[in-house]
RORO-560941 format. One record per residue (C-alpha): residue number from 1; residue in one letter; y, z, x. Coordinates in nm, 4 decimals. Example, Ala and Ser with C-alpha at 12.3 -4.5 7.8 and 13.67 -1.06 7.14 Angstrom:
(site 1 a (-0.4500 0.7800 1.2300))
(site 2 s (-0.1060 0.7140 1.3670))
// end
This chain:
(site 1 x (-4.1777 -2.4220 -2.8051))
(site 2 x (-4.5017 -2.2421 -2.7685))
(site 3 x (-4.5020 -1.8171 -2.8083))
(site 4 x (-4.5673 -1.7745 -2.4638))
(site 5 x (-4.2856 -2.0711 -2.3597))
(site 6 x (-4.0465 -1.8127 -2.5903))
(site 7 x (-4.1022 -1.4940 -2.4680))
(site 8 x (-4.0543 -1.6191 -2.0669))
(site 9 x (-3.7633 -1.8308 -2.1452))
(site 10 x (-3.5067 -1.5758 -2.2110))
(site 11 x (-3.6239 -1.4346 -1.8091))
(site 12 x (-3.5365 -1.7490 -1.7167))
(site 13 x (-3.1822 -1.8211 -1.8893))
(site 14 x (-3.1445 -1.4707 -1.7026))
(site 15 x (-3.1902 -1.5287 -1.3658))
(site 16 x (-2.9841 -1.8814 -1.4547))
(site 17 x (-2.7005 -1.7407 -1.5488))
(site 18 x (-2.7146 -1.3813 -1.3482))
(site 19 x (-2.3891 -1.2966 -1.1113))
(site 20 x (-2.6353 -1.3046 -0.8403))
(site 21 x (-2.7023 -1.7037 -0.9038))
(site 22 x (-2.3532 -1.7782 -0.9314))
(site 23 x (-2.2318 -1.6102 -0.6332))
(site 24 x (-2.5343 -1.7567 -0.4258))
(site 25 x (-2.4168 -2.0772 -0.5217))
(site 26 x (-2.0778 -2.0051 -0.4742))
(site 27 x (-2.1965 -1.8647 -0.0756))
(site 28 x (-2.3860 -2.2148 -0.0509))
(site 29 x (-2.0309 -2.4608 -0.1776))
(site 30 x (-1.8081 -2.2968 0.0575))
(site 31 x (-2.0440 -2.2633 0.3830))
(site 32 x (-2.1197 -2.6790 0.3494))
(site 33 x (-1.7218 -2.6899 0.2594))
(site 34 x (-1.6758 -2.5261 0.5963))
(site 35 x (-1.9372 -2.6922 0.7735))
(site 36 x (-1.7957 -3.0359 0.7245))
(site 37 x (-1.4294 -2.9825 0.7490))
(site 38 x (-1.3024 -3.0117 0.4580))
(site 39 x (-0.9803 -2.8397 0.2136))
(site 40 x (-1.0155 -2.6691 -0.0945))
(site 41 x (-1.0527 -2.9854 -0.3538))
(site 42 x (-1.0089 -2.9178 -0.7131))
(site 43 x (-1.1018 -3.1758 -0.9439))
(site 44 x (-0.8911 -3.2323 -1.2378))
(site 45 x (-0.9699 -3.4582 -1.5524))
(site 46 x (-0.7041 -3.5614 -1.7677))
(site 47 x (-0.7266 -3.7457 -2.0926))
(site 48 x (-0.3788 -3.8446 -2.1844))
(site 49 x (-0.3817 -3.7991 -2.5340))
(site 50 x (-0.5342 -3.4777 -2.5433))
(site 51 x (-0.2913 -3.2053 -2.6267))
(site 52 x (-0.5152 -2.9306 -2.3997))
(site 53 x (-0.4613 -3.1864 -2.1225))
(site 54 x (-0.0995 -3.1844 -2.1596))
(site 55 x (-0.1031 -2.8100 -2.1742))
(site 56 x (-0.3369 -2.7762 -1.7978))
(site 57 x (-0.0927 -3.0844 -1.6642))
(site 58 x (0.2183 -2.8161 -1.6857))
(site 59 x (0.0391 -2.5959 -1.4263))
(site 60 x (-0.0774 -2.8387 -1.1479))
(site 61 x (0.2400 -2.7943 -0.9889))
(site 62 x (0.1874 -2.4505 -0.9389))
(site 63 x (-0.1681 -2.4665 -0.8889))
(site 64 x (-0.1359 -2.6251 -0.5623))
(site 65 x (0.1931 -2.4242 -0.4765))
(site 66 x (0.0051 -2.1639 -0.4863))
(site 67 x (-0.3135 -2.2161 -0.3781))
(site 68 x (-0.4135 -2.4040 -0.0703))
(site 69 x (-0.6222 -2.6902 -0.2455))
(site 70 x (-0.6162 -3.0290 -0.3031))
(site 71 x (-0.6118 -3.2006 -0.6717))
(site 72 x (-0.7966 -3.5393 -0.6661))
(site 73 x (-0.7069 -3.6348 -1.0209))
(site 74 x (-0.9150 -3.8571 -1.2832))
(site 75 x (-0.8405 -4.0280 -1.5485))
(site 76 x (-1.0610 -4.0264 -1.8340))
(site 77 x (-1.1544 -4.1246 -2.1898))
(site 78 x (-1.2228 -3.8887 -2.5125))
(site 79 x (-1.5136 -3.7007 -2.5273))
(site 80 x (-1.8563 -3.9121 -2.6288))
(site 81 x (-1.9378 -3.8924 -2.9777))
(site 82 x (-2.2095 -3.6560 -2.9709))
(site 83 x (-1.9484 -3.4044 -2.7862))
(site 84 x (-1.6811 -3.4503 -3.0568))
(site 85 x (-1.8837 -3.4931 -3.3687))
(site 86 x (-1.5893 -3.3818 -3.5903))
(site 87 x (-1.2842 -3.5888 -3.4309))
(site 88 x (-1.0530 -3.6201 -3.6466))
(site 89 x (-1.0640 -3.2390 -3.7449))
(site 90 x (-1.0678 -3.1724 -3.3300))
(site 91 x (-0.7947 -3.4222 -3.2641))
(site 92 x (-0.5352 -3.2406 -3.5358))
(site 93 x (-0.6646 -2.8883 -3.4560))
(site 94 x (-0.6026 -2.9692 -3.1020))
(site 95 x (-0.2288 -3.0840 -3.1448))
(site 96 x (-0.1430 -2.7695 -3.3820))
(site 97 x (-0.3405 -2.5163 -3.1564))
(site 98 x (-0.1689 -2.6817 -2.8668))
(site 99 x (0.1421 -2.5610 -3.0259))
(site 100 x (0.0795 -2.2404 -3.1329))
(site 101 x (-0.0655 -2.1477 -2.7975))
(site 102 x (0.1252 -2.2990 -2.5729))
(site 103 x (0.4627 -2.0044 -2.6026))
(site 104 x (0.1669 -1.6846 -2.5087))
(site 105 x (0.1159 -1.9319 -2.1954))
(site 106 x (0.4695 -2.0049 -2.1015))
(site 107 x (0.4380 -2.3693 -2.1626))
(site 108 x (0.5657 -2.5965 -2.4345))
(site 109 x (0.4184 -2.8234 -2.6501))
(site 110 x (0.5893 -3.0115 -2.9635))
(site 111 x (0.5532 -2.8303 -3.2862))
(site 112 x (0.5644 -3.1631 -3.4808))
(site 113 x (0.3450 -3.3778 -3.2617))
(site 114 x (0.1585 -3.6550 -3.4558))
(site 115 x (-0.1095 -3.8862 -3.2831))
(site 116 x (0.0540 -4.0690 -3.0080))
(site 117 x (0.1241 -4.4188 -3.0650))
(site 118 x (-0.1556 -4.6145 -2.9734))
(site 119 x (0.0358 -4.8480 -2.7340))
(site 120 x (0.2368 -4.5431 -2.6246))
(site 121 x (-0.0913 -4.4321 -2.5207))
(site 122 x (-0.1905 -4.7035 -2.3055))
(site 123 x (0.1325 -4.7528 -2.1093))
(site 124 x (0.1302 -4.3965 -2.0517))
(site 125 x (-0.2771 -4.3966 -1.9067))
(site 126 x (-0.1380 -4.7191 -1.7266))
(site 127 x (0.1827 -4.5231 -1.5952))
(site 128 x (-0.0301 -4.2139 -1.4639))
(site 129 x (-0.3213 -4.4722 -1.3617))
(site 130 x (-0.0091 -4.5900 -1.1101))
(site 131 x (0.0543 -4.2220 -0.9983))
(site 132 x (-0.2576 -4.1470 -0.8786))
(site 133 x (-0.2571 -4.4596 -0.6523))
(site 134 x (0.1045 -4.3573 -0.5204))
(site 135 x (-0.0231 -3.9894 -0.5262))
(site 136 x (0.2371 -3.8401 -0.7422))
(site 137 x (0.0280 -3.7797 -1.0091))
(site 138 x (0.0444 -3.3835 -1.0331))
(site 139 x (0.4288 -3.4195 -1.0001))
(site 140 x (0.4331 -3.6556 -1.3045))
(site 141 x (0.1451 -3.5923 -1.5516))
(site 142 x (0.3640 -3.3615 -1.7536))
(site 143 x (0.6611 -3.5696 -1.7435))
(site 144 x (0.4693 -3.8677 -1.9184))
(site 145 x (0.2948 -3.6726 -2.1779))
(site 146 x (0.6021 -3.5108 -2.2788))
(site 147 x (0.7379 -3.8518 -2.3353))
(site 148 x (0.4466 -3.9515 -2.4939))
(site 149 x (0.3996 -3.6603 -2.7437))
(site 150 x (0.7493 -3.6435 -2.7722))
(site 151 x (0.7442 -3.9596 -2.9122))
(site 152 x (1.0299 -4.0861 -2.6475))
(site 153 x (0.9243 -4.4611 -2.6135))
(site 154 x (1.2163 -4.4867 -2.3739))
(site 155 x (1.1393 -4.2262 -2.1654))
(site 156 x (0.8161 -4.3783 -2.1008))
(site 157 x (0.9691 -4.7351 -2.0097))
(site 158 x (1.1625 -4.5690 -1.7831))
(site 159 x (0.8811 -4.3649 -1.6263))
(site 160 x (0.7033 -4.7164 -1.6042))
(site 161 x (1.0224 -4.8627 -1.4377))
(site 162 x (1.0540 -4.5729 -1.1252))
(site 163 x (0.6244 -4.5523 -1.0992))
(site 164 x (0.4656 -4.8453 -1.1814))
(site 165 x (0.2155 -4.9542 -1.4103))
(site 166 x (-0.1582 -4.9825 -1.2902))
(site 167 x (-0.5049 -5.0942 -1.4585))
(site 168 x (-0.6145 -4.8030 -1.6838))
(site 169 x (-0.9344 -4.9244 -1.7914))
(site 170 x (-1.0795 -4.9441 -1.4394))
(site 171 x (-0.9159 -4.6199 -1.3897))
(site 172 x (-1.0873 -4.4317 -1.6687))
(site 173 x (-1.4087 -4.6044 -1.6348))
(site 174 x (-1.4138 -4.4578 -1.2407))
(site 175 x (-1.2827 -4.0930 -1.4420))
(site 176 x (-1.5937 -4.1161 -1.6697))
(site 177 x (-1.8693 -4.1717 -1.4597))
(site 178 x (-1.7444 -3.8677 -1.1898))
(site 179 x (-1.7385 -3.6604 -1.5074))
(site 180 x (-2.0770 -3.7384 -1.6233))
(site 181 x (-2.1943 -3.6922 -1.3030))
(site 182 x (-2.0738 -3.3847 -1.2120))
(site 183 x (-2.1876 -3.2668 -1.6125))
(site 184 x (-1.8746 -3.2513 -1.8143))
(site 185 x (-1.7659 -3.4452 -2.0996))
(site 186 x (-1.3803 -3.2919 -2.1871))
(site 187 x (-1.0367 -3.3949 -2.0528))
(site 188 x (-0.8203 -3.0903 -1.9333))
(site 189 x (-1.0944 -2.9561 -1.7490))
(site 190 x (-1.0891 -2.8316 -1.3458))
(site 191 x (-1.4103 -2.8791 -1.1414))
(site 192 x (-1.4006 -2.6773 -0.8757))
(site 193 x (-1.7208 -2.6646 -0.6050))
(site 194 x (-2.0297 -2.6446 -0.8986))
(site 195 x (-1.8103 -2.5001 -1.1782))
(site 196 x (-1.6051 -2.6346 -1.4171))
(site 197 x (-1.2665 -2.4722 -1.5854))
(site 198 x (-1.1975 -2.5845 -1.8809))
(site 199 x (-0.7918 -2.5879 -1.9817))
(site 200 x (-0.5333 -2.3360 -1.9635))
(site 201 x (-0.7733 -2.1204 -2.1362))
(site 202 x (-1.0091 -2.0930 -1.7954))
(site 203 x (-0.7383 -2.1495 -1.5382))
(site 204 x (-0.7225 -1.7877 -1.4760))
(site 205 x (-1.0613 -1.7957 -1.3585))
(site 206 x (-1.0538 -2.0538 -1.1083))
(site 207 x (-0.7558 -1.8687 -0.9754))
(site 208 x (-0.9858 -1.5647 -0.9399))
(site 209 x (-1.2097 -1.7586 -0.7389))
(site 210 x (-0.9394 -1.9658 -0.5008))
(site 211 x (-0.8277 -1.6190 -0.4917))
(site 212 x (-1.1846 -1.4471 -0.3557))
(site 213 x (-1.2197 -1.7120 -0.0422))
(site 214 x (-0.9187 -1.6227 0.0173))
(site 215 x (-0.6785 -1.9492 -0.0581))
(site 216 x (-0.3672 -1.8416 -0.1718))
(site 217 x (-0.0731 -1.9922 0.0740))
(site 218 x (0.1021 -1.7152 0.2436))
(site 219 x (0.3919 -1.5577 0.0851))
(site 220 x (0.3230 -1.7498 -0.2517))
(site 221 x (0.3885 -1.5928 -0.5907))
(site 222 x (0.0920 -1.3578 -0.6679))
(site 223 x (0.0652 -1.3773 -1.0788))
(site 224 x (-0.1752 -1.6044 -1.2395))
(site 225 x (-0.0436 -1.9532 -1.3329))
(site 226 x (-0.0684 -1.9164 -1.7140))
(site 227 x (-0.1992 -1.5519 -1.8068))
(site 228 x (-0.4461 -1.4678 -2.0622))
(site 229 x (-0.2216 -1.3866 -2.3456))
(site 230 x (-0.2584 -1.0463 -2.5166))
(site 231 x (-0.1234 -0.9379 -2.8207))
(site 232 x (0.0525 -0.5467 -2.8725))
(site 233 x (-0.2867 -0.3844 -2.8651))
(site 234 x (-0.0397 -0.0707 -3.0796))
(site 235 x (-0.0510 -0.1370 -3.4417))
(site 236 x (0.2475 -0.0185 -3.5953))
(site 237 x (0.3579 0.3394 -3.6963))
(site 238 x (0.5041 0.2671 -4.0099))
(site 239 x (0.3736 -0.0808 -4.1882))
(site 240 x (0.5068 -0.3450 -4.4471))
(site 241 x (0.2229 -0.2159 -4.7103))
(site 242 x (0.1170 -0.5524 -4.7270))
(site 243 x (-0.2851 -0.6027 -4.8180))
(site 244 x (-0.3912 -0.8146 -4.5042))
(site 245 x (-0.7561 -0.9675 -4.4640))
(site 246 x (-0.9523 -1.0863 -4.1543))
(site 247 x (-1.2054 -1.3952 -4.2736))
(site 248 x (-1.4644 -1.4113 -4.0325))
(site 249 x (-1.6758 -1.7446 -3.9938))
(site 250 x (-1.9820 -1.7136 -3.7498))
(site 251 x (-2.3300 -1.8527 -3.7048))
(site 252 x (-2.5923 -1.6377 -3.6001))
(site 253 x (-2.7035 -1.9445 -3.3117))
(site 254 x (-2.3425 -1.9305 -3.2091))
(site 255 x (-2.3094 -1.7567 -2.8155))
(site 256 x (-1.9165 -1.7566 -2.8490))
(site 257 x (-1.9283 -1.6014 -3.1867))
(site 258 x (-2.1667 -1.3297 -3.0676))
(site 259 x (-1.9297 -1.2319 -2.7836))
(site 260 x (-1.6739 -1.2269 -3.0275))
(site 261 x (-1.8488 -1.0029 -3.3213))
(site 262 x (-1.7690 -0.6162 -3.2072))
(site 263 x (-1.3741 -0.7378 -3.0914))
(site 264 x (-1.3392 -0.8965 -3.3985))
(site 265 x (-1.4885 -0.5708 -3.6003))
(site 266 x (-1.3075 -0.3602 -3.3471))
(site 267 x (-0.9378 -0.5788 -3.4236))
(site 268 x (-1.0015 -0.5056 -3.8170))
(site 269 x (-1.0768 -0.1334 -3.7731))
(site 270 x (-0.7783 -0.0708 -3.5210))
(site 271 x (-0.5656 -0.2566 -3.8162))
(site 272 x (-0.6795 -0.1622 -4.0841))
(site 273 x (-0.7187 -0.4691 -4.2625))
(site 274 x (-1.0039 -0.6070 -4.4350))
(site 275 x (-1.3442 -0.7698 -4.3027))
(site 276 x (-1.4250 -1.0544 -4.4677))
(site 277 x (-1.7710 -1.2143 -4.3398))
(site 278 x (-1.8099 -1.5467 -4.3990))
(site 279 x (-2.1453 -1.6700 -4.2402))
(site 280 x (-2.2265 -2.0707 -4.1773))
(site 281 x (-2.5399 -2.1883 -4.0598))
(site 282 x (-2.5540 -2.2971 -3.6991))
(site 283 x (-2.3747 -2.6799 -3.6364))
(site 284 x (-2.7127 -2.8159 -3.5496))
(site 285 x (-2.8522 -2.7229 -3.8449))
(site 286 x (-2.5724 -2.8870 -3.9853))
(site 287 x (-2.6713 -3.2431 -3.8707))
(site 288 x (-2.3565 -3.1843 -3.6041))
(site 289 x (-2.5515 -3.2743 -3.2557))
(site 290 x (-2.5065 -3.0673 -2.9051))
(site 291 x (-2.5941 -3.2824 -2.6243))
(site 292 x (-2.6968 -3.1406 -2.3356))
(site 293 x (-2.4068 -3.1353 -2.0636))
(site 294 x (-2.2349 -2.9325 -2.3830))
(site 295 x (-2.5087 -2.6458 -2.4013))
(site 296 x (-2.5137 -2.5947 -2.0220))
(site 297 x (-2.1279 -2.5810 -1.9725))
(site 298 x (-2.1470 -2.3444 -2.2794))
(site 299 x (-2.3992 -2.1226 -2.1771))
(site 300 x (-2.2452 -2.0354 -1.8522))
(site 301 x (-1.8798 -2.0538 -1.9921))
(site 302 x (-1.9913 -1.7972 -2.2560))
(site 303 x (-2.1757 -1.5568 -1.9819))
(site 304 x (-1.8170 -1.5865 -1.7807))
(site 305 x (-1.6438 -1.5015 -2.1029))
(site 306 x (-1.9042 -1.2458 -2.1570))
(site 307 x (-1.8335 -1.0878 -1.8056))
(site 308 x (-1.4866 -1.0695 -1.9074))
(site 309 x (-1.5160 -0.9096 -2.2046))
(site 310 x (-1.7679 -0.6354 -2.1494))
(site 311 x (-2.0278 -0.7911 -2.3430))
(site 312 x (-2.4365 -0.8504 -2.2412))
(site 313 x (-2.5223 -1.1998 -2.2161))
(site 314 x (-2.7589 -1.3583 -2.0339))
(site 315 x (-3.1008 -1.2779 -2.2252))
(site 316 x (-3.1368 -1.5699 -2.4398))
(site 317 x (-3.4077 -1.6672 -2.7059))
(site 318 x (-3.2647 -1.9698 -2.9101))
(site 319 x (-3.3298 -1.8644 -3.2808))
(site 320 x (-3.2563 -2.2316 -3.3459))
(site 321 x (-3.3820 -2.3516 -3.7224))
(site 322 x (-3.6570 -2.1165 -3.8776))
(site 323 x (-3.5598 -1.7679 -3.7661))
(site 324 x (-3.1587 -1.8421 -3.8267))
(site 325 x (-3.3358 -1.9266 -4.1791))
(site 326 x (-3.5474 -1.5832 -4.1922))
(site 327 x (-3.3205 -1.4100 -4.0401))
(site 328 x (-3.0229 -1.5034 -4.2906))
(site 329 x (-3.3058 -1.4132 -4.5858))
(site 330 x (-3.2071 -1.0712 -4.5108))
(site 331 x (-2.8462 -1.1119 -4.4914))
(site 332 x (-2.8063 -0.9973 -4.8795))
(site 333 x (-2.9687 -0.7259 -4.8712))
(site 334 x (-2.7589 -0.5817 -4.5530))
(site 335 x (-2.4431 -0.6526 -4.7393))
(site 336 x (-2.5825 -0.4643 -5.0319))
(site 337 x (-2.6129 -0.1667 -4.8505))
(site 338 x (-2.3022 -0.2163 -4.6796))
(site 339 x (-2.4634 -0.3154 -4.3469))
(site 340 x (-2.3660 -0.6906 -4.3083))
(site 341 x (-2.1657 -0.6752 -3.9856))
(site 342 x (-2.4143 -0.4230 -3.8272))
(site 343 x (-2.7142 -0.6654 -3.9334))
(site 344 x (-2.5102 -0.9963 -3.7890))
(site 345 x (-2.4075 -0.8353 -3.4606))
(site 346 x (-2.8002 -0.6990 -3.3846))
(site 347 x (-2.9425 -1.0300 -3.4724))
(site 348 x (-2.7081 -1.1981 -3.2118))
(site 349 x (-2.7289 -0.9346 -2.9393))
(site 350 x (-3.1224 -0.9820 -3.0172))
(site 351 x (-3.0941 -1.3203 -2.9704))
(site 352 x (-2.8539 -1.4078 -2.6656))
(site 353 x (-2.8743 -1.0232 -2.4637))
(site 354 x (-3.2092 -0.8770 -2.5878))
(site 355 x (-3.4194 -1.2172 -2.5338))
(site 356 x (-3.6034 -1.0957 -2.8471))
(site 357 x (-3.8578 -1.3384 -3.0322))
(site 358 x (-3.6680 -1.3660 -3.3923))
(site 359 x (-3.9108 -1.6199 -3.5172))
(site 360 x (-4.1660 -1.3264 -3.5218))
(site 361 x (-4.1598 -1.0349 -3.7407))
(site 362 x (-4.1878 -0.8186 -3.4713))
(site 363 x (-3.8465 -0.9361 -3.3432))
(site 364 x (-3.6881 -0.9743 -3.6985))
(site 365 x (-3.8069 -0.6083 -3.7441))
(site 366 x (-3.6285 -0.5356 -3.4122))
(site 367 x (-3.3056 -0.6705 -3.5545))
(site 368 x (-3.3206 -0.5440 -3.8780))
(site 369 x (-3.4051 -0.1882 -3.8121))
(site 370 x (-3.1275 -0.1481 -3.5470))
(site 371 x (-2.8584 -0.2760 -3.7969))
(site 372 x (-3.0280 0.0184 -4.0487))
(site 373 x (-3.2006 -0.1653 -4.2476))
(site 374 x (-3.6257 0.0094 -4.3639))
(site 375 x (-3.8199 -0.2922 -4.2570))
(site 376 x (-4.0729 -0.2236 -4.5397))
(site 377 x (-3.7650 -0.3032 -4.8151))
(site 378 x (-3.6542 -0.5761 -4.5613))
(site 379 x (-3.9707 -0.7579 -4.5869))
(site 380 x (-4.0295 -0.8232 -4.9393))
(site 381 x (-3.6377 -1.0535 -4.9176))
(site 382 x (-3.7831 -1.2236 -4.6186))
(site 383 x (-3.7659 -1.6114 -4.6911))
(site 384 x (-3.5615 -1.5971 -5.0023))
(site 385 x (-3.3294 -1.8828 -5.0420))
(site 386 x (-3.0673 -1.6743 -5.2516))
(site 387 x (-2.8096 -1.6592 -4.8963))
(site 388 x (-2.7626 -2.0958 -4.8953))
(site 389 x (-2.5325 -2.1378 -5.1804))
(site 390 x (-2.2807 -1.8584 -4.9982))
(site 391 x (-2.3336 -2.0042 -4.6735))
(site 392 x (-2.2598 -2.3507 -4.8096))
(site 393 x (-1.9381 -2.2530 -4.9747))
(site 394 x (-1.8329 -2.0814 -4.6594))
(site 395 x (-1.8739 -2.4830 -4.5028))
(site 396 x (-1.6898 -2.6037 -4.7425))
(site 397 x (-1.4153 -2.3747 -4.7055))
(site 398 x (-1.4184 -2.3856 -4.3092))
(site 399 x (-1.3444 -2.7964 -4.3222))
(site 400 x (-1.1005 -2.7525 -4.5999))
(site 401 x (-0.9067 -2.5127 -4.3113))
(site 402 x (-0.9591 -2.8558 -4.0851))
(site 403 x (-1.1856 -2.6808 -3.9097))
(site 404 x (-1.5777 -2.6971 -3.8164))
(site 405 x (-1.6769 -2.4492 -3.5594))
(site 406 x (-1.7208 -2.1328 -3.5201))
(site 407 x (-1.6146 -1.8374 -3.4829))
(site 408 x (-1.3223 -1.9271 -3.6802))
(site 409 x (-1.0865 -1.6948 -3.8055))
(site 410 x (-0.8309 -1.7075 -4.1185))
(site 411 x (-0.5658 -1.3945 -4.1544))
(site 412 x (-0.4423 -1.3821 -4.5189))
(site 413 x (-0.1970 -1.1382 -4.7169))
(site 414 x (0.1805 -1.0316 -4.5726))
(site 415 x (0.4997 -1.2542 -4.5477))
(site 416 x (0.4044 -1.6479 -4.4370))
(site 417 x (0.1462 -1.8737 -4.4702))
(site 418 x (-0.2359 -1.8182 -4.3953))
(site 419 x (-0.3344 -1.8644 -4.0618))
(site 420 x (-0.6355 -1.9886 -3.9628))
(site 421 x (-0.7644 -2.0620 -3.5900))
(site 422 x (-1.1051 -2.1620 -3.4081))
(site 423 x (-1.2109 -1.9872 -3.0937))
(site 424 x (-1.2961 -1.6367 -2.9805))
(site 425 x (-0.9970 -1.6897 -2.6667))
(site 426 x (-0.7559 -1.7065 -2.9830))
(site 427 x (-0.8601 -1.3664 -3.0738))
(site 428 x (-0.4589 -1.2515 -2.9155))
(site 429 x (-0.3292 -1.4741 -3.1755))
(site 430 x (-0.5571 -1.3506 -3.4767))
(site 431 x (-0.4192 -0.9615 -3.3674))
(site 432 x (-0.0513 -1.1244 -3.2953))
(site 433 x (-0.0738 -1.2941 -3.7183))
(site 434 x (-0.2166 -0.9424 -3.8596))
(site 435 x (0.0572 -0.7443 -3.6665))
(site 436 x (0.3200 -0.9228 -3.7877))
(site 437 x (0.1955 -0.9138 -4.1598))
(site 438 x (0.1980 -0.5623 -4.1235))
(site 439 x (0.5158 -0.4967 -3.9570))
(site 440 x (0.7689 -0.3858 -4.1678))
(site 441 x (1.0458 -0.5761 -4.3120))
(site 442 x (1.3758 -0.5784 -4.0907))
(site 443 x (1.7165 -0.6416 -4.3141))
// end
């Protein structure tokens, strides 16, 4: 990308992502839903195997309870390899995070779940492939993937027996192409009108919307479907004494981990506990590919998220490959001088709010001297290679944790087993592990 294409772009990711775009297009879905006639129509994607699918299935009773909308349900197939480049790490994250989630939503999911058989599998896609041609799917997706990650091979028989079987592959072939063309590539996910909702995670905001054109059936229960859990925001008077840590795993081309930086600084401080940074360079740069129905549902999933959280987003110069490099040259140095958060958090907000240039100097400058760091002594670490070997380690350490993206979080010290979690919208369950560490001990 040329200087010029750089300095415009970030204008342009701007007016892309700005509330004013979204509600426009939002004004321009309902007036053609109104023109022609037609309901509210929420389209849900399920992959059967996927533990966040069997999470979202629990609420589409509710959902249309609720809300005056239709769910036209799809079947569909894992995400493409170039979506999921890490599967077996997402696959068992999924089914443990799935778990540990699933009580802050009010829903249930098996603590012990394994990977569904693989012929469990397909009788259940065949079973719920059956259910959406009877149209009784949202009355029995849950059923069948509690039998099926339940491991209750007679509960599914009998769920075959009183629905019917039907042909799955046809069925998630149709799912997949409607996915790809509207420009996803998850299961669990909600399409609603131009947006998509991903999970149980994002259901709150697709309420918020139903909710704004005014779609909630009279008289019906007014709380969200699954609340955005929060953890006791109070730490405690009196604590355990225990020496509790907070590792921190973020890339500096990471737009969720930006959003996440000054809650995650602000959750240590409020705690007490201790910071530990643990920087890894960007997944592209790790050979891990992003295709391109990924970046977009990111980008305005993160300026949603951003919206949310109080954060500026929006701004966006890519510091993809060389400036990530140049800009993690100076990474030593801050944490010499005690300045490594401050120096990671500016180089984001430069980078996704600011629109600033960091593969100039002038922009690197910009970063640097916000975070308190004298550009002059700055300069002379520029393009040093002494920051790879840390970064590297931190890799290592974030797959040995099963994991691979970021931000990722471990909580360490106090009674139990480290935790470790992926995701900034798992933030309630970092603060929920560090408040329980600290809690004192009850005889």
């Amino acid at each position: 990308m040329t200087s010029i294409a750089r300095r415009i772009a970030p204008y342009g990711v701007e007016a892309l992502t700005s509330a004013r775009a979204r509600d426009l297009q939002r004004w321009v879905a309902e007036r053609r839903r109104r023109l022609r006639g037609e309901p509210h129509r929420v389209h849900y994607f399920h992959q059967i195997d996927d533990p966040y699918g069997q999470l979202a299935a629990q609420t589409l009773e509710a959902l249309v309870a609720r809300w005056d909308v239709g769910i036209v349900p799809h079947l569909v197939g894992p995400p493409p390899d170039d979506a999921a480049p890490e599967r077996a790490r997402l696959e068992a994250f999924a089914r443990r995070d799935a778990a540990d989630v699933a009580p802050g939503y009010g829903l249930v999911f098996p603590a012990d779940a394994g990977a569904p058989d693989r012929d469990a599998v397909a009788l259940a896609t065949r079973i719920l492939a059956a259910a959406i041609d009877a149209g009784v799917f949202v009355a029995s997706a849950a059923r069948v993937g509690a039998a099926l990650f339940g491991g209750d091979r007679a509960a599914l028989e009998a769920l075959a027996r009183e629905i019917g079987t039907s042909d799955a592959a046809a069925a998630i072939a149709a799912g997949d192409r409607e996915r790809a063309r509207l420009g996803h590539y998850l299961g669990a996910t909600f399409h609603y009108a131009g947006e998509w909702y991903w999970g149980v995670d994002r259901l709150d905001f697709l309420e918020r919307r139903l909710d704004a054109l005014g779609a909630r059936r009279p008289g019906a229960n007014p709380d969200p479907i699954a609340p955005r859990p929060h953890a006791d925001r109070a730490p405690p008077a009196a604590t355990s004494g225990a020496r509790v840590s907070l590792e921190f795993y973020a890339s500096l081309r990471s737009p969720y981990t930006y959003i996440a930086m000054e809650r995650v600084y602000a959750l240590a401080a409020r705690y007490g506990v201790e910071l530990v940074l643990r920087p890894v360079l960007p997944m592209v740069m790790r050979g891990l590919p992003v295709p391109r129905a990924k970046r977009m549902y990111i980008l305005f999933d993160t300026k949603r998220e951003a919206e949310d959280a109080g954060v500026p987003f929006g701004r966006v110069c890519d510091p993809v490959g060389r400036p990530v490099e140049r800009g993690f040259s100076l990474y030593p140095l801050a944490c010499a001088q005690g300045k490594g958060a401050a120096y990671l958090l500016s180089f984001a907000r430069a980078a996704f709010a600011d629109g600033v240039d960091l593969a100039t100097d002038a922009g690197l400058r910009f970063a640097a001297e916000r975070a308190g760091l004298a550009w002059e002594e700055a300069r002379a670490h520029l393009d040093r290679d002494g920051w790879r070997d840390e970064l590297e380690k931190n890799r290592e350490q974030l797959f040995a944790l099963g994991l691979w993206g970021v931000p990722s979080f471990r909580v360490l010290g106090g009674a139990g087993e480290p935790y470790a979690t992926w995701g900034q919208d798992r933030l309630w369950r970092v603060e929920q592990e560090i408040a329980r560490r600290l809690a004192p001990e009850t005889r």
